[in-house]
BAVOVEX-313827 format. One record per residue (C-alpha): y negated, z, x; residue in one letter. Coordinates in steps of 0.25 Angstrom, whole numbers, plus 5000, padded with zeros to 4 digits. Layout:
# BAVOVEX-313827
YZXA
...
***
This chain:
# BAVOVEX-313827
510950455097X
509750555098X
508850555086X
507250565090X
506850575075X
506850715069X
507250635054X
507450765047X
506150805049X
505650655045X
506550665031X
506050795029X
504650765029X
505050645020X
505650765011X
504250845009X
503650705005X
504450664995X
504550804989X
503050794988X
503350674983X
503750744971X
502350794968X
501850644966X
502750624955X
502350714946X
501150634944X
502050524935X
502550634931X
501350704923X
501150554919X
502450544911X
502050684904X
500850634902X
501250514894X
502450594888X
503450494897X
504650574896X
505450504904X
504650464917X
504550614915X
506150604920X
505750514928X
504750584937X
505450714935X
506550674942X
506050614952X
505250724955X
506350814955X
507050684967X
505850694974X
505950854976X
507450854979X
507250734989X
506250794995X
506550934995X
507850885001X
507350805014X
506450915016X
507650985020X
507950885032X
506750945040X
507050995051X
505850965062X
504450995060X
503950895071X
503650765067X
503550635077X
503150515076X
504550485073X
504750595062X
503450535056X
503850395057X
505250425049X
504750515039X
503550415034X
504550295033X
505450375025X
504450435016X
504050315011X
505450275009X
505850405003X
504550414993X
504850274989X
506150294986X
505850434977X
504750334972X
505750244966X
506350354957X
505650364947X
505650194944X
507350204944X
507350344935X
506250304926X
507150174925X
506250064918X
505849924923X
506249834936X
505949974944X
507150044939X
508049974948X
508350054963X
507749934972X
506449914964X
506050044961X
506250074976X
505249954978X
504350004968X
504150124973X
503850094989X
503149984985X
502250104978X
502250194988X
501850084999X
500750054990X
501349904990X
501249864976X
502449774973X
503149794961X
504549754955X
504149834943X
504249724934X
503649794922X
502349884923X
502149914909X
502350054901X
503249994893X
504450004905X
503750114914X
503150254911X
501650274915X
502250394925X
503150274931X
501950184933X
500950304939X
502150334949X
502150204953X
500650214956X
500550344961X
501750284972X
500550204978X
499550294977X
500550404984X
500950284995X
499550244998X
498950335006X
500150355012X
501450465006X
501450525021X
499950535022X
499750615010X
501050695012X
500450725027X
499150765018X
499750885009X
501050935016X
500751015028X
502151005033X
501850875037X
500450905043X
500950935058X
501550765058X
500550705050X
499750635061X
501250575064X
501450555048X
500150465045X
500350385058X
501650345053X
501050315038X
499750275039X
499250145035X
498650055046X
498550095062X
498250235061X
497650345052X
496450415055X
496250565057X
495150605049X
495350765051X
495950845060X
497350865052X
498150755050X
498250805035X
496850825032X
496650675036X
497850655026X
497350735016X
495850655019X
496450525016X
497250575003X
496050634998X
495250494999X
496450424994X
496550514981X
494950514980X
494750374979X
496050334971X
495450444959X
494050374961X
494850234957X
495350304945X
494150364940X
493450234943X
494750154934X
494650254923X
493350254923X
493150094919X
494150114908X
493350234903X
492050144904X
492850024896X
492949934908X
494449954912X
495249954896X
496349964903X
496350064914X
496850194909X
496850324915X
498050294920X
497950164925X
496750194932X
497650324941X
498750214942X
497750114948X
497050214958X
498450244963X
498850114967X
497250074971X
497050174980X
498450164988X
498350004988X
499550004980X
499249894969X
500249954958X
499649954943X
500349994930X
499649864925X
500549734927X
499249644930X
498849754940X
497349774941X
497349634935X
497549694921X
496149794922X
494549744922X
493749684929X
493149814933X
494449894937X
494649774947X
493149804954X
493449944953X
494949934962X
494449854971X
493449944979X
494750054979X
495749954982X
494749934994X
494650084999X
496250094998X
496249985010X
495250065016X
495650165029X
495250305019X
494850355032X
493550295030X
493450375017X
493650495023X
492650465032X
491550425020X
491850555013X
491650625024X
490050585028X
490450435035X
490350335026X
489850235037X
491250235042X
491850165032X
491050035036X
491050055051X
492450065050X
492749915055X
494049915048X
493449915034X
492549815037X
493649715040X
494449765028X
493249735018X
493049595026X
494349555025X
494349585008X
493049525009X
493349385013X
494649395006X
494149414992X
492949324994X
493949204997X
494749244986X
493449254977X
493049114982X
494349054978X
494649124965X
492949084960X
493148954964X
494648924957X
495248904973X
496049034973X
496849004960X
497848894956X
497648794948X
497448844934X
497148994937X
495949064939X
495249014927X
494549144925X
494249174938X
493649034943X
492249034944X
492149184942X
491649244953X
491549394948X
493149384943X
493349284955X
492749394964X
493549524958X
494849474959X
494749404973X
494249554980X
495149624970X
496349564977X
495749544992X
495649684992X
496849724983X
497649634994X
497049675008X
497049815004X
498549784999X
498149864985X
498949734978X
498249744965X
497949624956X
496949594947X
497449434946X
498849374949X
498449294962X
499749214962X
498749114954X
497749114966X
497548984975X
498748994988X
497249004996X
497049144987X
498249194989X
498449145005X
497149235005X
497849344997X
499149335006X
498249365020X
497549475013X
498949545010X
499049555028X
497649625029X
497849765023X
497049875022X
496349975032X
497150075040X
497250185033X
496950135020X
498250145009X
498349995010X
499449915016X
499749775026X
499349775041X
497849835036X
496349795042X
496249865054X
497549805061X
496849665056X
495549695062X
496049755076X
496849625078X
495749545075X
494849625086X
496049595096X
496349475094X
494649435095X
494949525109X
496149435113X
495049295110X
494049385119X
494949415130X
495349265132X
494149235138X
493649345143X
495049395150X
494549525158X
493749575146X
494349715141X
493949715126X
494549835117X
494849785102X
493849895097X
494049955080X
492950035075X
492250045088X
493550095097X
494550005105X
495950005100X
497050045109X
497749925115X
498949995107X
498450005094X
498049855094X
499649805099X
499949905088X
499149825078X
499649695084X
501249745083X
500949795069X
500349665064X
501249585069X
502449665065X
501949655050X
501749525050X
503249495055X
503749605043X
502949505034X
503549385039X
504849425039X
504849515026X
504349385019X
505549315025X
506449395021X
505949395007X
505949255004X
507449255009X
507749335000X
507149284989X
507849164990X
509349254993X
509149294978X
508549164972X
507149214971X
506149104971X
505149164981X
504049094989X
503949125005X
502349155000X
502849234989X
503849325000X
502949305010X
501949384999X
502949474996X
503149525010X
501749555014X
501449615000X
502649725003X
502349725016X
500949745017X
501149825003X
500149744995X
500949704984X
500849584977X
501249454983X
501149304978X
502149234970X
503149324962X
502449444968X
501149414965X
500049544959X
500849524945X
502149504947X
503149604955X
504249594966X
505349614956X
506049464957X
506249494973X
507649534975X
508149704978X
508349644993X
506949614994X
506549714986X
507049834997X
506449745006X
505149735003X
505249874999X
505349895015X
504249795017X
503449905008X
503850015017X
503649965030X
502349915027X
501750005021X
502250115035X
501749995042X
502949935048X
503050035060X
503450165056X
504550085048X
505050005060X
504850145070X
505950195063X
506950075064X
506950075080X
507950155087X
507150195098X
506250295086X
507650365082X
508050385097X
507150355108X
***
């Protein structure tokens, strides 16, 4: 069998990732000297010193300097897998909590870096885990968000020459778009509007607890919370998640929970002179009309005591300002698959959270740092399918599906079609598979509540319904399940393809 795949050169390139890697973890580790926590010192230390070694050492594979399609494929579904796995270290050394165990700290840790948001860690408190523990597990997000490969493409010129390859491969939604000439000017342009508007969100955090109106939003929680914001991620070092700040710290996430599901493109292009491209861009308009109707629903339902069940709600019944807040909190915090919470919505009415489940399907924008199968896909199947009611009856009519003011490529659309369709077979089968399970081990599971459980890992949203819901965790589901889902995590968040490219025989040899 003759090999077509130059691996060597893929798992080299992984190499020079993780051993940059190693400069991200020494963030948590001037955390634990800061707060004098000798051992997460250890901790980080030594995973530090892993990450150099592994590293250094897959670097020593390289061989090639020519990167393909197929080299790029391989090498971004294994960073991913290799980062997470170097992530899971310091959750097993430091040894504390339900995440000291090889299977959950390995489901931790992707579930970080995929900016999913599902937990197993059964106790977020400081009493188990050091503050350096729970800022690495916010800084995984933020690092995952805009995407591990884009930033590496960004600041190491040795990946430079295959980067156009390297961001195909990893970019959220149908395509990235080339703002500057160089491929890593545009990634450095996208990292910089990234880092820009997740330290505005801390400013902004820090800023209300300054002013008296956030007690509880430290310095630090306000850098945890702009990690996690920013990348759509939805982990918080408070067990009740956004739940346990203000009123005023909710209204202040929402607008930057909204940018994350944005395509930041279009902040590149308001910065530089064009802010009427942000609202001439047709995919944001959708993308704010479909949170738009979602949380108006929502907010007719929770004022009027329809969205919760019998007995809850009392607070928020006849409210409209709370009613308001907390329905657009999580219509957005859902669509953009953020997974924040600022109330447990397993008390909502089954018409809420039917609502809530639809919204897990929608996404963000393409080239936004949120997960699912994003708006654009959404909007250009709605465009063909209008085409198709067109064409019926008026059959020798040519009619292009036109976006932004430009007919699609007949191929780009089937391309849209076959990833939709194949998302939603992953789903179904996934959600299967899951509730089998669950009752191999005895696990009284719901087909909603695995049903949830696969579109929240899948579409790396999160929370699901049930056992899983915004304050709970996915620590009953067995180890089985767990690897599973931590694939789920992984192949949504490469958008299924790459993943799957690799699998075929006819990518190794033909």
């Amino acid at each position: 069998m003759t090999l077509r795949v130059d691996w060597r050169l893929s798992l080299g390139l992984v190499g020079t990732v993780v051993k940059w890697l190693a400069l991200a973890l020494v963030f948590p580790l001037l955390v634990a000297i800061y707060y004098g926590e000798l051992s997460a010192i250890v901790t980080f230390g030594v995973t530090t010193a892993i990450a150099l070694v592994a590293g250094f050492g897959l670097e020593q594979l390289r061989t090639g300097t020519e990167l393909g399609h197929r080299e790029a494929f391989l090498m971004v579904s294994l960073t991913w897998v290799v980062v997470s796995l170097i992530g899971a270290l310091p959750y097993l050394i430091a040894g504390n909590g339900t995440v000291a165990v090889p299977v959950n700290a390995l489901f931790e840790s992707m579930s970080g870096f995929t900016t999913t948001g599902a937990t197993v860690m059964g106790d977020i408190s400081l009493d188990t885990h050091s503050r350096a523990l729970l800022i690495w597990r916010q800084e995984s997000q933020w690092l995952g968000g805009m995407g591990i490969v884009v930033l590496a493409v960004a600041i190491l010129p040795e990946l430079s020459v295959g980067g156009a390859q390297l961001l195909e491969a990893e970019a959220p939604g149908p395509g990235i778009e080339k703002l500057t000439p160089r491929i890593a000017e545009t990634a450095r342009a996208l990292w910089t509007a990234y880092l820009g508007i997740t330290a505005l969100e801390v400013v902004l955090l820090f800023g209300l607890h300054l002013g008296g109106m956030a007690p509880g939003m430290s310095f630090y929680n306000a850098v945890a919370h702009g990690f996690t914001t920013l990348s759509t991620g939805g982990f918080s070092p408070a067990a009740r998640s956004i739940g346990a700040f203000s009123a005023a710290v909710q209204w202040v996430v929402i607008p930057f929970m909204i940018a994350a599901g944005t395509n930041f493109a279009l902040f590149w292009h308001v910065l530089d002179g064009n802010p009427s491209r942000l609202w001439r861009d047709v995919e944001f308009r959708y993308y704010l009309g479909f949170i738009g109707v979602i949380a108006a629903v929502l907010t007719g339902l929770l004022f009027t005591g329809a969205g919760f069940l019998a007995g809850e709600g009392v607070g928020l019944i006849g409210s409209f300002g709370a009613s308001l807040r907390h329905s657009l909190f999580q219509a957005v915090a859902i669509v953009t698959t953020t997974g924040y919470a600022t109330q447990d919505f397993n008390t909502w009415s089954p018409v809420a959270q039917y609502l809530l489940f639809v919204a897990m399907f929608i996404g963000g924008s393409a080239g936004s740092t949120g997960g699912s199968i994003k708006i654009v896909r959404w909007v250009v199947i709605l465009k063909a399918l209008r085409r198709e009611l067109f064409t019926s009856v008026h059959p020798d009519a040519v009619r292009p599906v036109r976006l932004g003011g430009h007919a699609l490529d007949e191929r780009a659309i089937r391309g849209i079609y076959a990833f939709t369709l194949l998302y939603l077979v992953v789903f179904f089968i996934a959600g299967g598979l899951l509730f089998l399970d669950s009752g191999r081990v005895g696990l009284e599971l719901s087909i909603i509540e695995a049903m949830s459980a696969a579109a929240a890992t899948l579409g790396n949203i999160g929370p699901g319904f049930g056992i899983i819901g915004p304050m709970d965790s996915y620590l009953p589901f067995s180890p089985a399940s767990k690897l599973f889902m931590v694939g789920l995590m992984w192949v949504g968040r490469l958008e299924i393809f790459p993943v799957l490219v690799i699998l075929t025989r006819s990518y190794w040899q033909s």
